[in-house]
C-alpha positions as CSV (number, residue, x, y, z in Angstrom):
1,X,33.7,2.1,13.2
2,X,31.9,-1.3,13.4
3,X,30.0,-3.4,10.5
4,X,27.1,-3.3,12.8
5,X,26.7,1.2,13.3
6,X,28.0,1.9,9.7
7,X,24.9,0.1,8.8
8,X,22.9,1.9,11.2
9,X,24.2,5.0,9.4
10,X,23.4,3.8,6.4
11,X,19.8,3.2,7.4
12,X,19.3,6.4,8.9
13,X,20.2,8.3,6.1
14,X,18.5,6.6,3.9
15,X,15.3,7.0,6.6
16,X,16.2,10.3,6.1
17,X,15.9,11.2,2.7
18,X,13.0,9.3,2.0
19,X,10.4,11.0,5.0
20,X,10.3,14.5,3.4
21,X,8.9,12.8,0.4
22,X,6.5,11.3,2.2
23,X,5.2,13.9,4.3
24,X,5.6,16.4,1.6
25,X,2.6,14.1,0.0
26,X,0.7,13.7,3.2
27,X,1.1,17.7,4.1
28,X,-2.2,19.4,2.8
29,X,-4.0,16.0,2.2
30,X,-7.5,14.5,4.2
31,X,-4.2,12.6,5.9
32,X,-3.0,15.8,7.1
33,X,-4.5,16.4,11.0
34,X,-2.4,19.5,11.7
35,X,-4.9,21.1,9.3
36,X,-2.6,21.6,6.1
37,X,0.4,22.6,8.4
38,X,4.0,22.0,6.9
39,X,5.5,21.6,10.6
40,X,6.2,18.6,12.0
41,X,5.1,18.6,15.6
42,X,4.4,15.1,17.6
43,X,1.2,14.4,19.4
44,X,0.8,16.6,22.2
45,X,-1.7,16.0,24.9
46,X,-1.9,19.2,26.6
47,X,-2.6,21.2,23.1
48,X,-4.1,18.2,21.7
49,X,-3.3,18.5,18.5
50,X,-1.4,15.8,16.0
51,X,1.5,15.9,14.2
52,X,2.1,14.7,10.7
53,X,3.1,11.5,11.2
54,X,2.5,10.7,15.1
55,X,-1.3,10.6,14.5
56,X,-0.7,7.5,12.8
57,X,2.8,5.8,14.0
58,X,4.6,5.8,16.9
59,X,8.6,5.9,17.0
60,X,8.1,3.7,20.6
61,X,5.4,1.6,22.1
62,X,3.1,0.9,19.6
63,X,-0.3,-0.4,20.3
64,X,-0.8,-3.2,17.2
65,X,1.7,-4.7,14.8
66,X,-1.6,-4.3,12.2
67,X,0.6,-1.1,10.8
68,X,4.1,-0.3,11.2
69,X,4.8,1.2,14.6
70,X,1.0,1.7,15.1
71,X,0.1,4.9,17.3
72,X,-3.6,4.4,17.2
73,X,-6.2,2.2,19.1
74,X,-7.5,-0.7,16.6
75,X,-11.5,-1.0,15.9
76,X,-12.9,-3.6,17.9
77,X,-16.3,-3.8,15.6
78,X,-17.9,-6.7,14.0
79,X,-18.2,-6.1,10.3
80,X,-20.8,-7.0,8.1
81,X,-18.8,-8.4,5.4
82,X,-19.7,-8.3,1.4
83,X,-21.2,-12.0,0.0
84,X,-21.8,-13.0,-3.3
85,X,-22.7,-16.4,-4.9
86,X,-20.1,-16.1,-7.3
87,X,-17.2,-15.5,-4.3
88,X,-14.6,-18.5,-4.5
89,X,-12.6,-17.1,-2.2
90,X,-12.1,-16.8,1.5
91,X,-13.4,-13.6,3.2
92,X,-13.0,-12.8,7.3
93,X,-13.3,-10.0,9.6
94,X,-10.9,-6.8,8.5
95,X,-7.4,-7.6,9.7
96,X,-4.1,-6.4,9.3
97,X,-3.9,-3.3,7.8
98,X,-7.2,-2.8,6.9
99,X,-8.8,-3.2,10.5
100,X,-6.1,-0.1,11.6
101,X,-8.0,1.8,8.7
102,X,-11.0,1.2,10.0
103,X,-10.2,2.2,13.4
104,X,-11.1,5.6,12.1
105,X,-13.0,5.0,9.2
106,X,-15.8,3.1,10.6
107,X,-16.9,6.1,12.1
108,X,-17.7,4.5,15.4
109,X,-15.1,3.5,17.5
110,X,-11.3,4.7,18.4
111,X,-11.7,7.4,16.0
112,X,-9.9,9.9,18.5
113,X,-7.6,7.0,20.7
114,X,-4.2,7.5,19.7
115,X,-1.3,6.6,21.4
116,X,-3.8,5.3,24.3
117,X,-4.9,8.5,25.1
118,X,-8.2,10.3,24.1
119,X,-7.9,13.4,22.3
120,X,-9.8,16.3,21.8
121,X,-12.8,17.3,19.8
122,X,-10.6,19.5,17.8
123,X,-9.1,16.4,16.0
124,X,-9.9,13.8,13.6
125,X,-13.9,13.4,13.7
126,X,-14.0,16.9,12.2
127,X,-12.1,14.9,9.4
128,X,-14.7,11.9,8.8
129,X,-17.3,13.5,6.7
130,X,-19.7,12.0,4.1
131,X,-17.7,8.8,2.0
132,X,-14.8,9.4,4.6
133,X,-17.4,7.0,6.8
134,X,-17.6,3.7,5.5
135,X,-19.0,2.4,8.8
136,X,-19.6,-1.1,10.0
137,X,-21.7,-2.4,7.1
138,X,-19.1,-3.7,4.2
139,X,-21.9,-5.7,1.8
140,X,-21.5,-2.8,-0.8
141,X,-17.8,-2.4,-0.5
142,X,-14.9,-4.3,-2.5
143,X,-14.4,-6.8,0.1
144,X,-10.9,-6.9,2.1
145,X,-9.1,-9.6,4.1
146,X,-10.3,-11.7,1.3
147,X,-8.0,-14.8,0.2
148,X,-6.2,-13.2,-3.2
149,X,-6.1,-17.5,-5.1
150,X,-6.2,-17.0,-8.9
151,X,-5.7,-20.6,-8.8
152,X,-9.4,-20.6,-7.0
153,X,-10.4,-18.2,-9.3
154,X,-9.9,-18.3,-12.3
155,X,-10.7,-14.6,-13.4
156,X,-8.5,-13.4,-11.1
157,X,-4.9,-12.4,-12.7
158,X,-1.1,-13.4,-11.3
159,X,-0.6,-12.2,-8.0
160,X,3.2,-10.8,-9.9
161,X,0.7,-8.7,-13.0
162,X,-0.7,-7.1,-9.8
163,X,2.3,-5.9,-8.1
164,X,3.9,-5.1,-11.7
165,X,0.7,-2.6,-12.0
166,X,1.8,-0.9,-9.0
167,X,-1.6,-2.7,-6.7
168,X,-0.4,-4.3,-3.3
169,X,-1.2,-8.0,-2.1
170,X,-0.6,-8.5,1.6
171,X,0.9,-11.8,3.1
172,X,4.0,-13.7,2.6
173,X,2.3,-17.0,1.6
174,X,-1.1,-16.9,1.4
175,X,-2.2,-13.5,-0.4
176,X,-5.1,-11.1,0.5
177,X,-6.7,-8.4,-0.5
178,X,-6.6,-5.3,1.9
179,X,-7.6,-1.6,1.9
180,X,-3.7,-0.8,1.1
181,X,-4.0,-2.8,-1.5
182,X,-5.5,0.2,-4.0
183,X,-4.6,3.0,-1.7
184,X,-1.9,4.5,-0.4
185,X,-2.4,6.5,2.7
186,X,0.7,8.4,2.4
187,X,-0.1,9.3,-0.9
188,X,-3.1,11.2,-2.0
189,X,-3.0,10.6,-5.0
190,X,-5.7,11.3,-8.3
191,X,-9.0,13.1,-6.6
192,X,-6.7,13.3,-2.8
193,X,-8.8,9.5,-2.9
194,X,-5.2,7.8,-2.2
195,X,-5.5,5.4,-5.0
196,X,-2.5,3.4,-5.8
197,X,-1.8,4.0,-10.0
198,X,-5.1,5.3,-10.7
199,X,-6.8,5.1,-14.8
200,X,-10.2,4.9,-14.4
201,X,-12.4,2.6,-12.1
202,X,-12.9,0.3,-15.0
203,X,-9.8,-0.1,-16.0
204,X,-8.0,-0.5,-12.2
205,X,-10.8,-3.2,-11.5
206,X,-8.6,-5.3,-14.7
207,X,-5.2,-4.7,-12.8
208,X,-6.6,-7.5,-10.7
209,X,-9.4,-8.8,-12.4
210,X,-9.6,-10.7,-16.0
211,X,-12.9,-10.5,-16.5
């Protein structure tokens, strides 16, 4: 046996050990669109219903690179995006992973479009209740796709004291903030509110901020 399959092997298995985990958290959760349902069933059109995973991801033909193996039309709103006179930061229109959460959390548009096709009433919007909505309008919210610069800002802590708290930046070079960044959708986490580490509002606002 080649270098090149053992290591496919290798990555396989370890693929394989680590999805029950994660679907074991998703199962049950808001995250969960075969209604609390242990099985594991892919998207299927002529039931339309969703499986566990596929209502998110795709194993082939994905429709953005905004989320790994993306199974899920992207938003195609313009955002009213949160201001402040005391924002030294660059802010733009959701990107990345936080425009593919939005796609259903704003309420408004491909909330049922996954994997190109539109599904069934029987689906997701039954999901989107109450804070579930954020809609368009993002003035009142932590702002995302915002530039993460403590050197800009100064009450802004080490980009490595976030990620040691267990909080995500996004970006290679250039940091930002995203809705990932304090949850984890696979993982529901205190209050099934899929916060990353979660100790309080107070005290997860100082993961990131000094001040």
């Amino acid at each position: 046996m080649n270098r090149l399959a053992k290591g496919w092997i290798a990555l396989l298995a370890l693929a394989a050990l680590a999805a029950p985990r994660v679907w074991a958290q998703i199962d049950g959760s808001k995250h969960d669109f075969v209604n609390g349902s242990s099985s594991y069933n892919f998207w299927d059109p002529v039931t339309q219903k969703y499986g566990l995973c596929s209502s998110c991801h795709t194993a082939h033909s994905a429709l953005s690179t905004d989320a790994p193996l993306w199974n899920h039309d992207l938003t195609t709103q313009t955002f009213t995006l949160y201001s402040s006179s005391t924002l030294d930061n660059t802010i733009s229109q959701p990107s990345g992973v936080s425009k593919a959460c939005l796609s259903c959390h704003d309420g408004v548009t491909a909330i049922n479009a996954v994997g190109g096709t539109i599904a069934g009433q029987d689906t997701i919007p039954k999901y989107l209740t109450g804070d579930a909505v954020i809609g368009t309008d993002l003035s009142n919210d932590h702002p995302v796709s915002i530039v993460y610069d403590n050197t800009v800002d100064t009450g802004l802590r080490a980009p490595t004291e976030v990620a040691a708290a267990g909080l995500r930046l996004y970006g290679t070079g250039t940091k930002t903030v995203e809705c990932g960044s304090c949850h984890d959708p696979h993982k529901p986490g205190t209050a099934g509110l899929f916060f990353r580490p979660y100790t309080g509002y107070d005290t997860n606002c100082l993961v990131c901020h000094n001040k």
